[in-house]
C-alpha positions, 0 to 999 in steps of 0.5 A: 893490375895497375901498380902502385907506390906510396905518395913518399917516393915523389918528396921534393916535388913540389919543392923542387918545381918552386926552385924552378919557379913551377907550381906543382898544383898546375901540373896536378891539373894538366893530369886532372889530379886534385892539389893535394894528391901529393900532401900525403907522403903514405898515400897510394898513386899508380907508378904510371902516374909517378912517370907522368909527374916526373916527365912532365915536370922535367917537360915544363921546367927544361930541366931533362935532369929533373928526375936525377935532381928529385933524387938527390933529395930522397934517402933511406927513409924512402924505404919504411919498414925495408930501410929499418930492416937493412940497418940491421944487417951486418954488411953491406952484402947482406943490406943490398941483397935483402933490399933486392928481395924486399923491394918488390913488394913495397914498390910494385914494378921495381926489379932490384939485382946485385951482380958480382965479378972478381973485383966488381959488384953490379947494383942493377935497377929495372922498372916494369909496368905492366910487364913492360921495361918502362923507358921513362928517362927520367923515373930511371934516373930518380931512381938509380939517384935514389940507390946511390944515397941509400947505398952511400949512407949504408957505407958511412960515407959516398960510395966511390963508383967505378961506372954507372949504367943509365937509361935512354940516350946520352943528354946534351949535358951531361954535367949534372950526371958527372958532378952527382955520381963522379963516375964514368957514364955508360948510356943506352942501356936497358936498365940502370946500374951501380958499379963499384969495388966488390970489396965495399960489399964486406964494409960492415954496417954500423949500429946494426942490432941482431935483435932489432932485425928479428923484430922487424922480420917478425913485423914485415911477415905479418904485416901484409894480414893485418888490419886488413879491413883498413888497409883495403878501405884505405888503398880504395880510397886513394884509389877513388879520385883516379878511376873506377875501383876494381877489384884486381887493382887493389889486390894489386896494391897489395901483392896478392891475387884477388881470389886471395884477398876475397878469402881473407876478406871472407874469413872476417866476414867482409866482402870488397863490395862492402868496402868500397861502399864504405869508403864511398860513402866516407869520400862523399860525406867529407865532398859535401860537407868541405866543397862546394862541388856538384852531386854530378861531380861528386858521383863521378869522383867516387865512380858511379855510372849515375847521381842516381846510383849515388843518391840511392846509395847515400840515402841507405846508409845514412837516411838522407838524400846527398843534398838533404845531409849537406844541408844540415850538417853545413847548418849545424856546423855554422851554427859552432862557428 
């Protein structure tokens, strides 16, 4: 079941790659990505391709801090409904444990736990794809940076930190990590983890409102059912350009077995197959009419064994063979040009 987060937990990317005088759009090609996967900060991408981009990144730019620096960017709104939620919250405590609760099913892959002794509270961060700890260096960093600016803005101010956890083995320079986090470093570990004083954990949040926080617990509890039908078409659709779409894989994006989303589905009298055709014959409509690309080209984007197999389908839903519909509806849109 392939594992996915949303195109904003990559903001900066690009931006970052161009202070390194990198074009994001040549290492979306190197991974046979199109240029503007990564304009839509809600859009759907697998975290193994999330890796991918971060490790090729830090790989051309010879910056083996790149993940850490992307980081460094990236704050609370990362989060969505979750980072809403946890401003809510009274303490510090209750923020990070309900994080660890929620984060999970807003980034798949993504195990977060709060550990506690005497005098030290242990944020810990571990990624698994596809039942495996991911040992990408730099996906741990992002990260783990990532957390420290979540937490830091909670606590109203940065978050003194007694020790900080990382993946991986320790870098020929470690500058960066010192001058960021401004704590002692401990390498080679399994996951990555935030240390600091136990007591931080009573620092109350401010501007937290009770009855804004039930609101959003109402929300996120019925969430997940509504507009089902648009949620479905929606992952299908980014999920067109990656590979042929599969059930599993999208049941997957939204954290229910596919037996699940089949019964819902069927109750509002829709089936998956129905879908994917739907988005398919979307994704082609919008190929023919704005690119110049092959009908060859078009059908293996939208993952047709066959042109055959999408020219039959086109031609059932809209009465028009691929290559008669662009024809005319080019003609008409050059005639309001």
């Amino acid at each position: 079941m392939q594992q996915m987060v949303r195109v904003a937990a990559l903001t900066g990317y690009v931006a970052l790659l161009a202070e390194c005088k990198v074009e994001a759009r040549h290492l979306l090609a190197d991974l046979g990505l199109p240029p503007d996967y990564l304009d839509r900060p809600d859009r759907l991408i697998p975290v193994l391709t999330k890796i991918d981009l971060l490790e090729l990144a830090a790989r051309v730019t010879g910056c083996r801090h790149f993940g850490l620096l992307l980081g460094r960017h990236q704050n609370i709104s990362t989060l969505g409904l979750v980072g809403l939620l946890i401003q809510q919250c009274e303490t510090m405590r209750e923020a990070l444990t309900i994080i660890a609760e929620q984060i999970g099913r807003h980034v798949q892959g993504l195990e977060v736990r709060l550990a506690e002794t005497e005098d030290q509270a242990f944020y810990h961060f571990t990624y698994r794809v596809d039942g495996q700890t991911q040992p990408s260096r730099q996906h741990s960093d992002h990260t783990l940076m990532v957390a420290y600016n979540i937490i830091s803005f909670l606590y109203g101010e940065s978050i003194k930190l007694r020790a900080v956890y990382l993946v991986g083995d320790e870098p020929v320079d470690v500058e960066p990590y010192t001058r960021l986090l401004q704590a002692p470093l401990c390498f080679n570990n399994r996951d990555s983890a935030l240390v600091f004083d136990r007591s931080c954990l009573e620092q109350p949040i401010s501007g937290g409102s009770p009855m804004l926080r039930r609101l959003i617990n109402s929300l996120m509890r019925h969430h997940q059912w509504n507009d089902i039908e648009d949620k479905v078409e929606w992952i299908i659709t980014n999920l067109l350009p990656l590979d042929q779409v599969k059930l599993d894989d999208v049941a997957g994006a939204l954290a229910v077995s596919a037996r699940t989303l089949q019964a819902r589905l069927a109750q509002r009298g829709l089936s998956f197959q129905q879908l994917l055709d739907r988005a398919r014959m979307k994704a082609a409509q919008a190929y023919l009419l704005d690119t110049d690309l092959s009908l060859s080209e078009i059908a293996e984007l939208l993952g047709y064994s066959q042109l055959s197999a999408l020219t039959r389908s086109f031609k059932r839903v809209t009465g028009l063979s691929p290559t008669q519909w662009r024809r005319k509806h080019k003609t008409e849109n050059a005639g309001f040009a």
